[in-house]
Legacy VTK file of the C-alpha trace (Angstrom):
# vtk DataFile Version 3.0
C-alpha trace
ASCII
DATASET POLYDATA
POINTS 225 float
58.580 -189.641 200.997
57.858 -185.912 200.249
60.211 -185.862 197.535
58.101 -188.942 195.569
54.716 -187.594 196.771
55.929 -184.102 194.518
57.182 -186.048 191.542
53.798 -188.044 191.123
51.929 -184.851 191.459
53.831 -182.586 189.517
52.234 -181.641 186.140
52.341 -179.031 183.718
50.027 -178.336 180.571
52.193 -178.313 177.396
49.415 -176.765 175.590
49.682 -177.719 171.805
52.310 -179.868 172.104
52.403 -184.208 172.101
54.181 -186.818 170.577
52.732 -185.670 167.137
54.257 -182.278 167.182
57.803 -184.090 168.646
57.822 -185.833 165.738
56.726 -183.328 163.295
56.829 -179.533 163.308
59.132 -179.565 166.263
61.777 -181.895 164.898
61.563 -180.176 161.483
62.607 -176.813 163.205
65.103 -178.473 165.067
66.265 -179.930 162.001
66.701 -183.237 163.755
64.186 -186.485 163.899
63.105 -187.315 167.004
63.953 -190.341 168.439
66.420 -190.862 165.429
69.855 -192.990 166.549
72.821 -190.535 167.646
76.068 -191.595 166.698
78.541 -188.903 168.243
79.937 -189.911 170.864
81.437 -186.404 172.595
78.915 -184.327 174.416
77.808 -181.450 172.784
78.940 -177.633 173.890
76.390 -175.823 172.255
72.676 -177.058 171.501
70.448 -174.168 169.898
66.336 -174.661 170.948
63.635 -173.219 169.410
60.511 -171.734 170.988
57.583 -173.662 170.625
53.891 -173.981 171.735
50.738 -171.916 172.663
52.663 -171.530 175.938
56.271 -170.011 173.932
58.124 -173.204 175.512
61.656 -173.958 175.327
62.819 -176.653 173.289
65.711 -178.420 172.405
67.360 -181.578 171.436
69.612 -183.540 173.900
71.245 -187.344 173.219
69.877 -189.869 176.169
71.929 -192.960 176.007
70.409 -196.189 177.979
72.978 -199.016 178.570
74.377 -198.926 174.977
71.847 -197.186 172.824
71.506 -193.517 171.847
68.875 -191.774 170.863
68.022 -187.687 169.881
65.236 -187.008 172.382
63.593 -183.767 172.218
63.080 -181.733 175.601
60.352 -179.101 176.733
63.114 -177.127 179.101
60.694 -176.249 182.216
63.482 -174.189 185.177
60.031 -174.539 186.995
60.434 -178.453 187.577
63.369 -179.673 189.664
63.003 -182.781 188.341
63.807 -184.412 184.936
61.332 -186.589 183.169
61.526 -189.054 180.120
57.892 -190.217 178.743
57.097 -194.111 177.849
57.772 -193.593 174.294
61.344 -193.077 174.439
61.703 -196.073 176.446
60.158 -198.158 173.870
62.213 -196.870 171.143
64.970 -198.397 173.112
63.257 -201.290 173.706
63.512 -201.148 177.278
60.474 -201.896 179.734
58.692 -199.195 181.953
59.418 -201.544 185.278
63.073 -202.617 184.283
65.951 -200.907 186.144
68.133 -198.751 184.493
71.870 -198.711 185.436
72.378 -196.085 183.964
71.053 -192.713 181.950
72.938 -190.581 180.178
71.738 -187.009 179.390
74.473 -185.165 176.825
76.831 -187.917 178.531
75.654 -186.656 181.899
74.960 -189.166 184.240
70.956 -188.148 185.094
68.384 -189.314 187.356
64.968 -189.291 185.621
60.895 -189.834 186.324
58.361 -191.232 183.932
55.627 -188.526 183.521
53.049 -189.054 186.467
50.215 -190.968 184.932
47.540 -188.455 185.683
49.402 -185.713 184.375
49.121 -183.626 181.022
52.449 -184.458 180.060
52.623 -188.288 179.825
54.034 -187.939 176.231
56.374 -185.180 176.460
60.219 -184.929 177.821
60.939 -182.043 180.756
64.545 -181.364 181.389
64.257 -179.510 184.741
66.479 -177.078 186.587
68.344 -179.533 188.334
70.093 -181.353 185.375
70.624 -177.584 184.387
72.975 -177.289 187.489
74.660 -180.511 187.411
76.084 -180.410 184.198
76.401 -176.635 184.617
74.777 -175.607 181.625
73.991 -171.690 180.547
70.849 -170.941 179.203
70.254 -168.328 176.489
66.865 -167.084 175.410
66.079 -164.140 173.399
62.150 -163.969 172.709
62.669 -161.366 170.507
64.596 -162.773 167.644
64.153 -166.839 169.155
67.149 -167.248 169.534
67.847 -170.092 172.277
71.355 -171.658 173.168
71.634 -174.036 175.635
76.121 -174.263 176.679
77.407 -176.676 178.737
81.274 -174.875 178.489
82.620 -174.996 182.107
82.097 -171.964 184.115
85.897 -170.140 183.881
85.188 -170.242 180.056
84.429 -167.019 178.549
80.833 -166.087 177.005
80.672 -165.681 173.526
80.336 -162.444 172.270
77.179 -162.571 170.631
75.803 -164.407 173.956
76.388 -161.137 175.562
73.290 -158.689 175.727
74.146 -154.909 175.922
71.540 -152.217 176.757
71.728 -149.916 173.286
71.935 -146.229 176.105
74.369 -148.069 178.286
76.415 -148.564 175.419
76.126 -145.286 174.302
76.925 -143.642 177.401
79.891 -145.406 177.545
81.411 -143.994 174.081
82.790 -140.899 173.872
81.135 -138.693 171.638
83.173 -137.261 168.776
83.685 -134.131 169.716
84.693 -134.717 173.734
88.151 -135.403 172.738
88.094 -131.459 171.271
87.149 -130.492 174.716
89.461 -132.546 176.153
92.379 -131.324 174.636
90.916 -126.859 175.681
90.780 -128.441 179.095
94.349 -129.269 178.520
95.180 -125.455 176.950
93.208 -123.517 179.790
95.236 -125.875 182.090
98.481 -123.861 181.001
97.171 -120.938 180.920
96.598 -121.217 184.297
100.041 -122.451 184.919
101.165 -118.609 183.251
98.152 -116.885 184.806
99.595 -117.483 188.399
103.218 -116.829 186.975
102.168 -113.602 185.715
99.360 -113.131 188.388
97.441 -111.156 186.463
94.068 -110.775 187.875
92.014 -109.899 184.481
93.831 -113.360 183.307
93.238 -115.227 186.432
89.497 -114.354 186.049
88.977 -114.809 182.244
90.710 -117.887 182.417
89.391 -119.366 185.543
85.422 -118.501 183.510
86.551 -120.495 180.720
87.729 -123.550 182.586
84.705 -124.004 184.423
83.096 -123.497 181.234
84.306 -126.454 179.653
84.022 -128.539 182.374
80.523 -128.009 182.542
80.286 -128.909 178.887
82.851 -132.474 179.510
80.569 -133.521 182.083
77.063 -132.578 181.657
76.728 -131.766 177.724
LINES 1 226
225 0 1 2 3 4 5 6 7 8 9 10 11 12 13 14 15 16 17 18 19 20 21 22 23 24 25 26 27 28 29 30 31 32 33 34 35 36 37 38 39 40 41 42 43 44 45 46 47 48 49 50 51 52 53 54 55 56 57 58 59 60 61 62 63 64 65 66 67 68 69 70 71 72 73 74 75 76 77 78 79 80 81 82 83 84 85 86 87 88 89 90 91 92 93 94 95 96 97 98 99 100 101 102 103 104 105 106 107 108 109 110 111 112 113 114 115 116 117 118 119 120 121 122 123 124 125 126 127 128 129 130 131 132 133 134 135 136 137 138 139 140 141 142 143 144 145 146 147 148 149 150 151 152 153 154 155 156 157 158 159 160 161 162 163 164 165 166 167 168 169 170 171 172 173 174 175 176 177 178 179 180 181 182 183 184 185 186 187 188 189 190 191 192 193 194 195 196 197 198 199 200 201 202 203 204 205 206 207 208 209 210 211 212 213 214 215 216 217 218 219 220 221 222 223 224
């Protein structure tokens, strides 16, 4: 009961964006016509979204199949909705009533339970793939605002990352390189380390002393330079 009473309430302002722009500037970037027929028939791995909107939203392209039809449906990804919601005009693309029962939905050929946009809402004509469709199928978002660069993967979880997935802080990087001369210093630690060796042989204290100066010396440089 509190579960419906949040779906029919829940609304978000997609500022910019309607059916005109789904069809238009948003499935031109996407390179793919929304609402078009989809004839692959594995799910996809990789799905690259583009960022979109006065409000910088996430979209991408998913295929929904309905009992035997597919279509390329275009999705405003929202992690702040739990819920997933398919509008009234991708229903009658596929020729399928608003009050009929569907047996089945298919999301990327993930079976998905979906809502029609709440009537009152600002959304009635735009598709929200929420969070929890995210977890079920166990995708991996990827969004980099800076260059708009958005992956959605859908790779199990024990499969590795791609590389250029993987975001590394420039000065972390850098402090983990060695700099081109530490292996120099490396190798005097190495020499002052026999010397010592002889030093106590010898036990000379003028050696013991010059030599014990020096390797502190360059372990001050290794470590702090």
């Amino acid at each position: 009961m509190i579960d419906d009473l949040l779906i029919e309430k829940f609304d978000i302002q997609p500022n910019g964006v309607g059916s005109k722009e789904l069809h238009g500037e948003v499935s031109k970037r996407l390179k793919i016509e929304y609402l078009s027929d989809y004839f692959r028939t594995k799910e996809l791995k990789e799905v690259n979204g583009i960022i979109f909107g006065y409000n910088l939203g996430i979209f991408i392209s998913l295929p929904v199949k309905i009992k035997q039809q597919v279509k390329n449906v275009h999705f405003l990804v929202d992690t702040g909705s739990p819920r997933t919601y398919i509008c009234g005009e991708v229903y009658e693309s596929l020729n399928i009533t608003f009050n009929s029962t569907v047996p089945r939905m298919l999301i990327n050929n993930k079976p998905t339970l979906v809502h029609l946009p709440p009537i009152d809402s600002h959304f009635t004509d735009v598709n929200v793939l929420g969070a929890e469709y995210l977890k079920i199928s166990g995708a991996r978002l990827f969004a980099n605002y800076e260059d708009e660069d958005i992956s959605l993967l859908f790779e199990s979880f024990n499969e590795e990352i791609p590389n250029d997935k993987i975001q590394i802080n420039p000065q972390v990087q850098e402090n983990f390189q060695l700099k081109p001369y530490t292996l120099n210093k490396l190798v005097g630690f190495c020499l002052f380390g026999f010397a010592l060796f002889f030093m106590f042989k010898r036990k000379s204290l003028l050696i013991f002393l010059a030599t014990a100066f020096l390797f502190f010396y360059n372990i001050f440089n290794i470590f702090f330079y």
